[in-house]
RODO-2510 file (C-alpha; in nm, 4 decimals, decimal comma):
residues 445
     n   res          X          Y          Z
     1     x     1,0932     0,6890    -1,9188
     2     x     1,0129     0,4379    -2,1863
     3     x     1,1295     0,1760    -2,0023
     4     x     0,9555     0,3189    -1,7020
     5     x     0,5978     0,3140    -1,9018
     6     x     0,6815    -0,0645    -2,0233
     7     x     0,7174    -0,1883    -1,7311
     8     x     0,4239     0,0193    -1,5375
     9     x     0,1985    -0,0629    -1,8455
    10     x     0,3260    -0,4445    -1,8740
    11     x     0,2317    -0,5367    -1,4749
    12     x    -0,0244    -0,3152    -1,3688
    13     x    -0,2842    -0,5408    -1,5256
    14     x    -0,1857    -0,8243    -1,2848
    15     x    -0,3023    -0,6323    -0,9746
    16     x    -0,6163    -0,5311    -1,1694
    17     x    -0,6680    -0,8683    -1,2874
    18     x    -0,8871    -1,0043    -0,9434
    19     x    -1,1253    -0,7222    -0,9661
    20     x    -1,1984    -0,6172    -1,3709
    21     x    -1,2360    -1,0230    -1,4295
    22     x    -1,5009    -0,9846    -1,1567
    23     x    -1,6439    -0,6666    -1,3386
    24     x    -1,6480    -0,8027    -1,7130
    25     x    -1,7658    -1,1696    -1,5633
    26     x    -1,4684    -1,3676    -1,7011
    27     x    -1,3848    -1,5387    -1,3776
    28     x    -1,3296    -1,9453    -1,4666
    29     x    -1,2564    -1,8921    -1,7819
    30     x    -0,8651    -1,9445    -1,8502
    31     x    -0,9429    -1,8462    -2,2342
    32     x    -1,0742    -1,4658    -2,1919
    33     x    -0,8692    -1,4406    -1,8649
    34     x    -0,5349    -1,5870    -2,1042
    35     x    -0,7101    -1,3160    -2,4065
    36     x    -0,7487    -1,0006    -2,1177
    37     x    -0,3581    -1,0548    -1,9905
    38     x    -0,2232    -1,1347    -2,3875
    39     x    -0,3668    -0,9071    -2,5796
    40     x    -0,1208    -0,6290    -2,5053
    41     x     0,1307    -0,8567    -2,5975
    42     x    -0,0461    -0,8978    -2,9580
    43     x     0,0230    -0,5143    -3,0050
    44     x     0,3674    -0,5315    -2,9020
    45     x     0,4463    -0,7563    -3,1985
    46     x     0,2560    -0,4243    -3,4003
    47     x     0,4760    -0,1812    -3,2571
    48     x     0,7722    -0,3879    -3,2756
    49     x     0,7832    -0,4241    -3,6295
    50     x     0,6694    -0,0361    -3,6677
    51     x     0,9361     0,0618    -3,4733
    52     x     1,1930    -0,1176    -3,6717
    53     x     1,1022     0,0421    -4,0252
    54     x     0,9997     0,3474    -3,9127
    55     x     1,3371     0,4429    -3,6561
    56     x     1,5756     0,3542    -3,9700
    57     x     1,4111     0,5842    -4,2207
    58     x     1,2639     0,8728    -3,9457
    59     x     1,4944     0,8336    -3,6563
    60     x     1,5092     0,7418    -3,3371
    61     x     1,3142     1,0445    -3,1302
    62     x     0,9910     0,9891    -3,3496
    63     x     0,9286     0,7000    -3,2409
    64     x     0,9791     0,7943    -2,8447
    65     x     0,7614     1,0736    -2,8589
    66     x     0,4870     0,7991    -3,0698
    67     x     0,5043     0,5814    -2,8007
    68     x     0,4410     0,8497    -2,5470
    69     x     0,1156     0,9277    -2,6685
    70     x     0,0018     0,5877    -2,7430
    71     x     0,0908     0,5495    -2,3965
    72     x    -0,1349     0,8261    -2,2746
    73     x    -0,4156     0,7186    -2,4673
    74     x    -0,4392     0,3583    -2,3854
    75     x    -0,3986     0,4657    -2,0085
    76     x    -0,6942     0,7177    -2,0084
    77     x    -0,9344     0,4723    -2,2644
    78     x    -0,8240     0,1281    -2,0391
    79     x    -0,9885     0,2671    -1,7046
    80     x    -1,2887     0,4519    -1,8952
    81     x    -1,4464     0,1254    -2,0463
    82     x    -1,7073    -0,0487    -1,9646
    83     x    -1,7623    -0,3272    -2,1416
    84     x    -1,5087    -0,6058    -2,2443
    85     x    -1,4255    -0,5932    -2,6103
    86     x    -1,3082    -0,2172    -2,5696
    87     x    -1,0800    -0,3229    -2,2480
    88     x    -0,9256    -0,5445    -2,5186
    89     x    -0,8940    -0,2563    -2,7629
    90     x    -0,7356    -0,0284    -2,5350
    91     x    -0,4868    -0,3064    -2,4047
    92     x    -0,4212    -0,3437    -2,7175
    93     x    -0,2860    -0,0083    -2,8392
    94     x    -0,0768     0,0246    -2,5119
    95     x     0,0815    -0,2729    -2,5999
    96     x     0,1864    -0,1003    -2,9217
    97     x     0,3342     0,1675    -2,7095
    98     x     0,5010    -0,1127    -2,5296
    99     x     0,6674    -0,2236    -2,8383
   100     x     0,7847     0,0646    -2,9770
   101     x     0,9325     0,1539    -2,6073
   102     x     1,1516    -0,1869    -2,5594
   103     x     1,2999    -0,1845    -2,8814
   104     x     1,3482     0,2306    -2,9414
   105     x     1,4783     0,2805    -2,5774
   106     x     1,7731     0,0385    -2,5228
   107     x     1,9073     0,1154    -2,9076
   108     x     1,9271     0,4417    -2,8450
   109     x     2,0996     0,4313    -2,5315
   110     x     2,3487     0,2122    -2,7210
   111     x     2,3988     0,4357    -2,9870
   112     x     2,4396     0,7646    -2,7782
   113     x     2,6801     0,5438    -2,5095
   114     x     3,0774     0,4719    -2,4765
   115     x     3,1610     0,1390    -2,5264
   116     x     3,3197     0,0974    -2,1447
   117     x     2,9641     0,2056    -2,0068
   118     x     2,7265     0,0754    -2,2699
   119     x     2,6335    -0,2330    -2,0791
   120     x     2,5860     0,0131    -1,7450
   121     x     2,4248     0,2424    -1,9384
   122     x     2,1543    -0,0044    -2,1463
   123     x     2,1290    -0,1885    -1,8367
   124     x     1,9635     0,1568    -1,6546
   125     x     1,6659     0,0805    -1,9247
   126     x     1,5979    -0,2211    -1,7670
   127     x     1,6245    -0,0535    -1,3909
   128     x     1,3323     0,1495    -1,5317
   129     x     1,1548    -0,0793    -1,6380
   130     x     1,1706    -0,2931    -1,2916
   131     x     1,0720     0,0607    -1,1661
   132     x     0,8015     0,0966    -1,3379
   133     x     0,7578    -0,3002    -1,2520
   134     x     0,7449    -0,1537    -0,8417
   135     x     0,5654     0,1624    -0,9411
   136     x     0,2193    -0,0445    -1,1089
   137     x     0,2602    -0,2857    -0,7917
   138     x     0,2916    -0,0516    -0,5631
   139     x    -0,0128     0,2074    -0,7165
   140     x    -0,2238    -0,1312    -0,7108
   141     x    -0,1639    -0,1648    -0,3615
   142     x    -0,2493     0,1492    -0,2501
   143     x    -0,5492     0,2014    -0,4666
   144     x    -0,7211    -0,1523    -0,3887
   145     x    -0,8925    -0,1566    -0,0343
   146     x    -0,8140    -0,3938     0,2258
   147     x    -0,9751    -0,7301     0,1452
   148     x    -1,1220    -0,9450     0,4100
   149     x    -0,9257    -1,1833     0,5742
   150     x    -0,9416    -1,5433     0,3848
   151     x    -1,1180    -1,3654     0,0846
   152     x    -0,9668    -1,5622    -0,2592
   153     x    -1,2233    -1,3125    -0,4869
   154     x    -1,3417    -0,9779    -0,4964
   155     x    -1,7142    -0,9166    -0,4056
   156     x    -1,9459    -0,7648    -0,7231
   157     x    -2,0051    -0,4369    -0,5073
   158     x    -1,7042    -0,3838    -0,3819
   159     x    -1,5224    -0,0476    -0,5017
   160     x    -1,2102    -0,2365    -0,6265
   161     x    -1,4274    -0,4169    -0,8600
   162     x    -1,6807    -0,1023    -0,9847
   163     x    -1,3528     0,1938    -0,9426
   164     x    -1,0667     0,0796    -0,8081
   165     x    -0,9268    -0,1256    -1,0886
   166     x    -0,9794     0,1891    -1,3297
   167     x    -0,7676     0,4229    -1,1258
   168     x    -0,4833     0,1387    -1,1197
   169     x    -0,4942     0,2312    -1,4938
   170     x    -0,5753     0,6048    -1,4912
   171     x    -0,2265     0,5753    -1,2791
   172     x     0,0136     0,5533    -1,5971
   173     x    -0,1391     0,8717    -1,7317
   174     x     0,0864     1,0880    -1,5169
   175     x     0,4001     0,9543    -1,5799
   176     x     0,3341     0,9276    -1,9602
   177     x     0,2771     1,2517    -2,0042
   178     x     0,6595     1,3170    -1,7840
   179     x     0,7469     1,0826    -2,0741
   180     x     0,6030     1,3138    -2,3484
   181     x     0,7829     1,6520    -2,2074
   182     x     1,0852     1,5270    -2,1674
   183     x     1,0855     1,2746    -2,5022
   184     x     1,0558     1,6268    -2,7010
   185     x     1,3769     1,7171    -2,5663
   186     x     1,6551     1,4625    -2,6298
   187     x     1,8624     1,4998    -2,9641
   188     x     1,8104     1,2684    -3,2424
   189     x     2,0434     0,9836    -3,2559
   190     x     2,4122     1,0764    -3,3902
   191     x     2,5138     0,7415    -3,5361
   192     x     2,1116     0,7682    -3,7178
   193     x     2,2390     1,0941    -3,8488
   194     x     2,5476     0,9492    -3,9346
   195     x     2,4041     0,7265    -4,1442
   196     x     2,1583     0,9558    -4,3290
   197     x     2,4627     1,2234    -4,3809
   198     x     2,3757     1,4673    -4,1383
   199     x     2,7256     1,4259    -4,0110
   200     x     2,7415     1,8067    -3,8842
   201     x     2,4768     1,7446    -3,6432
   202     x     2,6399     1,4096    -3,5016
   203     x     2,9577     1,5602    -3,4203
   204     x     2,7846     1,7877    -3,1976
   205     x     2,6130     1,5423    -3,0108
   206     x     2,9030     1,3043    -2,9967
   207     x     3,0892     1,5937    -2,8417
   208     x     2,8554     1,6557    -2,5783
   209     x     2,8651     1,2693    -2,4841
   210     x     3,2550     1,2431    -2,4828
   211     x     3,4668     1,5916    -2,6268
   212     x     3,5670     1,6709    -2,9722
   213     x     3,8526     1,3772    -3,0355
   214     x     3,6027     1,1199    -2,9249
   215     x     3,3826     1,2765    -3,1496
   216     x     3,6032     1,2643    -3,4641
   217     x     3,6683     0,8822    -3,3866
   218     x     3,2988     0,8089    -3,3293
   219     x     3,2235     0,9346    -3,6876
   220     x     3,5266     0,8254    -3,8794
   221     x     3,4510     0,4531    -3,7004
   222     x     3,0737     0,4616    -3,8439
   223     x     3,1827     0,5843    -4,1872
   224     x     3,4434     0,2965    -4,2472
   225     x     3,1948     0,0479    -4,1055
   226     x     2,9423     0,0969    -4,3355
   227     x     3,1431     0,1378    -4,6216
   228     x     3,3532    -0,1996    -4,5464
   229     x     3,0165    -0,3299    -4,4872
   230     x     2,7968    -0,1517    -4,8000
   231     x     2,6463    -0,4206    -5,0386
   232     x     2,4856    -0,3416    -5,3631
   233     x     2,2179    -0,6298    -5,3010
   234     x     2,0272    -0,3521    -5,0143
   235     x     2,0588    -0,3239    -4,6552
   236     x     1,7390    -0,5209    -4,5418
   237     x     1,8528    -0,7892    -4,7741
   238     x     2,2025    -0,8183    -4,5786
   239     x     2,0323    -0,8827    -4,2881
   240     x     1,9353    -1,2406    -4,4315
   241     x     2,2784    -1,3415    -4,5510
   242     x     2,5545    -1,4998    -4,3960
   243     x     2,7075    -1,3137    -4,1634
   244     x     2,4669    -1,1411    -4,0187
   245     x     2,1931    -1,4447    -4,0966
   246     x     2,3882    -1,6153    -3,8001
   247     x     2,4011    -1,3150    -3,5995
   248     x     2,0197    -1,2551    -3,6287
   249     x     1,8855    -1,5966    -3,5354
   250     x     2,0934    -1,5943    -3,2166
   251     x     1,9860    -1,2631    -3,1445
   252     x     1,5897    -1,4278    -3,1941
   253     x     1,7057    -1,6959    -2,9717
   254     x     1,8528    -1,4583    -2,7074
   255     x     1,5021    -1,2525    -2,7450
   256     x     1,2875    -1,5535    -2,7138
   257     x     1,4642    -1,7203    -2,4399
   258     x     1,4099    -1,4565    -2,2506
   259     x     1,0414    -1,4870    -2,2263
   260     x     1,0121    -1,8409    -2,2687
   261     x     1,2677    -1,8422    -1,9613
   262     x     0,8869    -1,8130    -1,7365
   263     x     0,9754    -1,5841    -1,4579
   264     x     0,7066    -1,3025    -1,6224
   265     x     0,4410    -1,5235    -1,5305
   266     x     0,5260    -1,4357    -1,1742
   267     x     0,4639    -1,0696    -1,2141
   268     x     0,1520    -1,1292    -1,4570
   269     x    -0,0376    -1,4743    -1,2900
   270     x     0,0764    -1,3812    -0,8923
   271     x    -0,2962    -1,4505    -0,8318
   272     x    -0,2926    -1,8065    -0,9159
   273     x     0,0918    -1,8468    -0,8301
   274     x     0,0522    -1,6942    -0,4483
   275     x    -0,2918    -1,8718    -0,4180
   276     x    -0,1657    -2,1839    -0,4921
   277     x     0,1235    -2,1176    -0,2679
   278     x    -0,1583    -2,1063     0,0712
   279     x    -0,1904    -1,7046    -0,0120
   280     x    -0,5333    -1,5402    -0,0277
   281     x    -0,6219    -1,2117    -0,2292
   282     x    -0,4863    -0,9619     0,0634
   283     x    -0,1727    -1,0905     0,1305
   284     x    -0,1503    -1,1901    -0,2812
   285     x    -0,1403    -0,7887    -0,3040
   286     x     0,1497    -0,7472    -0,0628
   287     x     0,3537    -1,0269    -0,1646
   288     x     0,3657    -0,8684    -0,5110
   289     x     0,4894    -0,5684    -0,3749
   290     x     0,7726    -0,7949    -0,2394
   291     x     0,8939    -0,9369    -0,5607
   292     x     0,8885    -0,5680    -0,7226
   293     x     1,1413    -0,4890    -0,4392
   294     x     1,3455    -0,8101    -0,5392
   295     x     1,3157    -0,6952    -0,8529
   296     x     1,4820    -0,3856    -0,8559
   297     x     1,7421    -0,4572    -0,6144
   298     x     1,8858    -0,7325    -0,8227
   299     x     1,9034    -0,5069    -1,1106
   300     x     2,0547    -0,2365    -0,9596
   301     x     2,3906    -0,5446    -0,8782
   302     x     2,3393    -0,5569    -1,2576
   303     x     2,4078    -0,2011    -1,3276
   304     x     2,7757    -0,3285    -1,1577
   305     x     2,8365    -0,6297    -1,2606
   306     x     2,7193    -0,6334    -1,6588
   307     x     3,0182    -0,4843    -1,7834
   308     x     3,2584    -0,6505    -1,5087
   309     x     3,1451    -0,9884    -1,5757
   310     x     3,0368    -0,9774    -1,9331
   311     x     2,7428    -1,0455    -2,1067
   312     x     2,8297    -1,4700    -2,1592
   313     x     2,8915    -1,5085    -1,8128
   314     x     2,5338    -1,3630    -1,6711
   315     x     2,3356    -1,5288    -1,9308
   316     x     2,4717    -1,8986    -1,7819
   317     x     2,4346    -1,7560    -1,4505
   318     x     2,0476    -1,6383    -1,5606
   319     x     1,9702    -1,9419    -1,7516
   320     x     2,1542    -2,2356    -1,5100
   321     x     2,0373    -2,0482    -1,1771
   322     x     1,6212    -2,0848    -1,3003
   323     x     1,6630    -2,4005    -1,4231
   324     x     1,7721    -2,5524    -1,0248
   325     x     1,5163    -2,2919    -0,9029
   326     x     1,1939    -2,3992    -1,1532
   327     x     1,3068    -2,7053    -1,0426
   328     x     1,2643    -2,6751    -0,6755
   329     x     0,9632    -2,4966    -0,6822
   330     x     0,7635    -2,7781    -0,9233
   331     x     0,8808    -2,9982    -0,6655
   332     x     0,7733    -2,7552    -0,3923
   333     x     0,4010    -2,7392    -0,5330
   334     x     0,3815    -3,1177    -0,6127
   335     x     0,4707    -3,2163    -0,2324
   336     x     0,2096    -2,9506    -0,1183
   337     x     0,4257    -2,6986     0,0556
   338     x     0,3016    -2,3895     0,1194
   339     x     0,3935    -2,0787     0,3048
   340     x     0,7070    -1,8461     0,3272
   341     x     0,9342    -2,1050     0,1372
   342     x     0,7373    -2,0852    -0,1241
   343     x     0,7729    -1,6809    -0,1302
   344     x     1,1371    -1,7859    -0,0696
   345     x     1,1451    -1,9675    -0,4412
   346     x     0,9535    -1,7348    -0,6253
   347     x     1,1966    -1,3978    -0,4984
   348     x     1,5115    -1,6449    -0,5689
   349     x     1,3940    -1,6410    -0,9529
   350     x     1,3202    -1,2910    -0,9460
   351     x     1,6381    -1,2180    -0,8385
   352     x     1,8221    -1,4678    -1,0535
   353     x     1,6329    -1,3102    -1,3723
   354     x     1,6518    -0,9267    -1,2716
   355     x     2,0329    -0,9503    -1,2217
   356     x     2,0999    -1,1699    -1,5405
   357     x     1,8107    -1,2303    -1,8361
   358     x     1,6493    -0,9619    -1,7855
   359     x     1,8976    -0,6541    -1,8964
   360     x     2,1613    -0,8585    -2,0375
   361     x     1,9253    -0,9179    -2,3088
   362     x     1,8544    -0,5454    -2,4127
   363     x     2,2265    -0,5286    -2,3854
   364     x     2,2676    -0,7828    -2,6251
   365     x     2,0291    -0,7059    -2,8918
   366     x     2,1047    -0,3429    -2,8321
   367     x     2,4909    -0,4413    -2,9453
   368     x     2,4733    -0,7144    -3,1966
   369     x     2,4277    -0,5668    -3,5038
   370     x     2,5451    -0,2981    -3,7598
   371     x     2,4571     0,0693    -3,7370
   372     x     2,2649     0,0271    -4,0994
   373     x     2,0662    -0,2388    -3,9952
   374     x     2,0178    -0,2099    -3,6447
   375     x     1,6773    -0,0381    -3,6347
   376     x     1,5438    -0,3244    -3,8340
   377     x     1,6943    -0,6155    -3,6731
   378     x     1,6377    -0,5224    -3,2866
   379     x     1,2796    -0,4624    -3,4540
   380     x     1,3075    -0,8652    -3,5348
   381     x     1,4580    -0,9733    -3,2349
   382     x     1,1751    -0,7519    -3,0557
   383     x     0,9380    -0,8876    -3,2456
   384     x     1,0100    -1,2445    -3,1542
   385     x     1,0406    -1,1412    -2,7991
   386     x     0,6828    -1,0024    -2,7582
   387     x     0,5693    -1,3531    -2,9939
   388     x     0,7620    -1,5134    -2,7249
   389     x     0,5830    -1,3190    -2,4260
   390     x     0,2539    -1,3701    -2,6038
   391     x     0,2808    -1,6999    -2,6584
   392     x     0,3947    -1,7656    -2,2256
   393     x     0,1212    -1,5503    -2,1257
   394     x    -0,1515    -1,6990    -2,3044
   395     x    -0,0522    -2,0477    -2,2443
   396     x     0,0042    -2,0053    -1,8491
   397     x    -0,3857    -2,0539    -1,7380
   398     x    -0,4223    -2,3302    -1,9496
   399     x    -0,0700    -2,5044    -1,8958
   400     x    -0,1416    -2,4182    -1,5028
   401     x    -0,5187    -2,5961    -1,5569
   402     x    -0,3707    -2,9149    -1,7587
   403     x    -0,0018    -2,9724    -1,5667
   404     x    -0,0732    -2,8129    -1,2512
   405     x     0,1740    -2,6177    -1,1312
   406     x     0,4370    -2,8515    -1,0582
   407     x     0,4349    -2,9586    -1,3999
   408     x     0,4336    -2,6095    -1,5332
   409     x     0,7588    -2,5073    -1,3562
   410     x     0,9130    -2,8374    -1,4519
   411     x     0,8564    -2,7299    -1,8232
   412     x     1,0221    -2,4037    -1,7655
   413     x     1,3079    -2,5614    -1,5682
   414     x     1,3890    -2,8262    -1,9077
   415     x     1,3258    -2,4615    -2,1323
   416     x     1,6328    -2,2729    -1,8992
   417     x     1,8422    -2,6060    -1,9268
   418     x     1,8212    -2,5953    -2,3043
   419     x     1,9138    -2,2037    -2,2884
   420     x     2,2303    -2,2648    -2,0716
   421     x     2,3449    -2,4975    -2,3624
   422     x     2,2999    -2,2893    -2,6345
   423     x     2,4558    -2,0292    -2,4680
   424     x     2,7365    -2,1965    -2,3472
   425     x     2,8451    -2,2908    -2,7376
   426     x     2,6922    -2,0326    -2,9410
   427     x     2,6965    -1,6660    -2,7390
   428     x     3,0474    -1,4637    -2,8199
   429     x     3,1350    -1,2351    -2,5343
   430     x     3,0886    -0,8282    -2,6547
   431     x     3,2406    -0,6627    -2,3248
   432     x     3,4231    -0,3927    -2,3977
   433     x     3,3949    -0,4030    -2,7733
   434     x     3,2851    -0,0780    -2,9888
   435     x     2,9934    -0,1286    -3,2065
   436     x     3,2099    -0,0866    -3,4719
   437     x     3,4193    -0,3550    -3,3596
   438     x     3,1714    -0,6073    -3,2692
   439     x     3,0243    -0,5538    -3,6222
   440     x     3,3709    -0,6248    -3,7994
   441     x     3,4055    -0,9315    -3,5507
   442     x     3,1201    -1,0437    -3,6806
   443     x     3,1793    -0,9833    -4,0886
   444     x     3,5117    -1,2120    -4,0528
   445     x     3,3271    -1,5047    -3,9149
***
């Protein structure tokens, strides 16, 4: 479910987008329409870094059942505005919810996992989040009335611009309240409780997850970790040091490239992207719907794939695959072609990203680091993700006004080139490994 409300919360503002820009009178201007879409983002980066702190010293099911009523609060206060500054407010505290969400959820699925089905398991936090993805698409749909044919902008009086957008945002208050019940309900983490000496309580729960031997091992595997890895200098302060130094800046890199990688700007800019494709505001509704579809279908061949071909392998696939894609669709929109090519292109990333990028990454930061510092450096690597998001999503409008489109894709096409080379030489494969094991991989380096 918090992967679910991250991705509902993250995209629902792109269907919304055509009529509140009407209602607040920011149409033209790529700043406050680059400010309205970013500004979420801005609080991600809050709840990021308050997630990191605070789920190494509280725990991990604090910090779900914060972000589940930050999530209901943003949802009800978004739709209930009327005026533009508290729009940005209330984006702006969802997108705190956001960040505590996408770093809490996928380390805690990591820590309560096997190692055979982590990457399965992590990946099923990105399959809610595409999910959630569909779900905002699809609400927006349903909610907006028809447009007329041709239309490329919402009329003043029309009820998507006065109601309709609200109720795309009222939407999210129903599942983040499911969120709430059932966040109050999952046990703490054990490897958290490991760490904090509560080793009683961990057994329990590692004996629910996988019987009482592989509970014994689970423990006795933390325990010698930490002590082989236990430095008088401070655990935060470890973090910066070689090893783990080396370890954290790919894990940044990893983060970043994942947003820089462009294919967000799809779900968050379809307006501009579908309209410049020959699409007008009816069928730009519809189409979006589409790529939610691609979206989650290509992450559900993830869910059986990410621990068959391993983590290196999907990146290249991720990273090589967008740059040839980018690449034909910049040369698509500088030629002039329009139509169902176009939609063609656009899906073909989708799917590219959904299967690879997209949940290898939470698999990756979810495994990289040591159970002492893990809360803290996924709360890094999160951190530079949602800088990385911010900094795509604000830039779009006015990349898309200066370069055109063409140009824009082309940039992102050179960015996914530069990934697949970095990966190529720098990523280690972590298929099959323990925690435990990847850590002490890792420390020998």
């Amino acid at each position: 479910m918090g992967g679910l409300l991250f991705g509902y919360d993250w995209v629902v503002i792109g269907g919304a987008k055509p009529f509140y820009e009407v209602f607040f009178g920011i149409t033209g201007d790529p700043s406050m329409q680059g400010l309205a879409m970013s500004i979420a983002i801005a609080g991600c980066l809050v709840g990021a870094m308050l997630a990191g702190s605070f789920a190494d010293r509280y725990g991990r099911k604090p910090l779900l059942i914060s972000a589940a009523v930050i999530f209901l609060i943003s949802a009800y206060m978004t739709g209930a505005v009327d005026t533009f500054v508290p729009f940005l407010w209330a984006r702006l505290i969802g997108g705190v919810a956001i960040g505590i969400a996408s770093g809490v959820s996928p380390m805690y699925i990591a820590e309560v996992s096997p190692p055979g089905k982590r990457g399965r398991l992590v990946s099923i936090n990105q399959l809610t989040i595409v999910l959630g993805i569909l779900a905002a698409q699809i609400a927006n749909w349903l909610i907006a009335e028809p447009m007329p044919e041709g239309m490329v902008q919402a009329a003043p009086d029309s009820w998507n611009v006065l109601a309709g957008w609200r109720w795309m945002f009222w939407a999210e208050i129903v599942p983040a309240a499911i969120f709430l019940l059932l966040a109050l309900f999952v046990p703490e983490s054990p490897r958290w409780l490991v760490t904090k000496g509560k080793d009683d309580a961990a057994v329990g729960i590692f004996s629910r997850i996988g019987g009482s031997e592989f509970a014994a091992s689970e423990v006795k595997a933390i325990k010698m970790a930490s002590h082989d890895a236990a430095d008088s200098r401070g655990e935060a302060a470890a973090l910066f040091r070689r090893p783990l130094a080396a370890v954290l800046i790919l894990g940044v890199i990893i983060a970043v490239f994942q947003q820089w990688c462009g294919t967000n700007v799809i779900f968050n800019y379809a307006q501009e992207i579908f309209s410049d494709a020959g699409y007008d505001l009816g069928e730009m509704l519809f189409n979006i719907v589409l790529t939610g579809v691609t979206n989650v279908i290509f992450t559900i061949v993830a869910l059986y794939v990410v621990d068959r071909l391993g983590r290196k392998k999907l990146m290249l696939i991720g990273a090589g695959g967008l740059a040839v894609i980018y690449a034909a669709l910049g040369t698509c929109y500088f030629l002039n072609v329009t139509g169902l090519f176009m939609i063609i292109l656009v899906m073909a990333a989708i799917a590219c990203y959904a299967m690879t990028l997209g949940p290898v990454t939470w698999v990756l930061l979810s495994e990289l680091f040591p159970n002492r510092v893990r809360g803290l450096a996924v709360a890094i690597c999160t951190f530079a993700l949602w800088t990385g998001c911010f900094t795509l999503t604000y830039s779009f409008p006015l990349l898309n006004a200066s370069l055109g489109s063409f140009g824009t894709f082309w940039l992102y096409a050179l960015i996914c080139a530069a990934g697949f080379c970095c990966f190529l030489f720098r990523l280690p494969e972590t298929k099959g490994k323990s925690l435990e094991q990847i850590e002490k991989e890792f420390q020998s380096k």
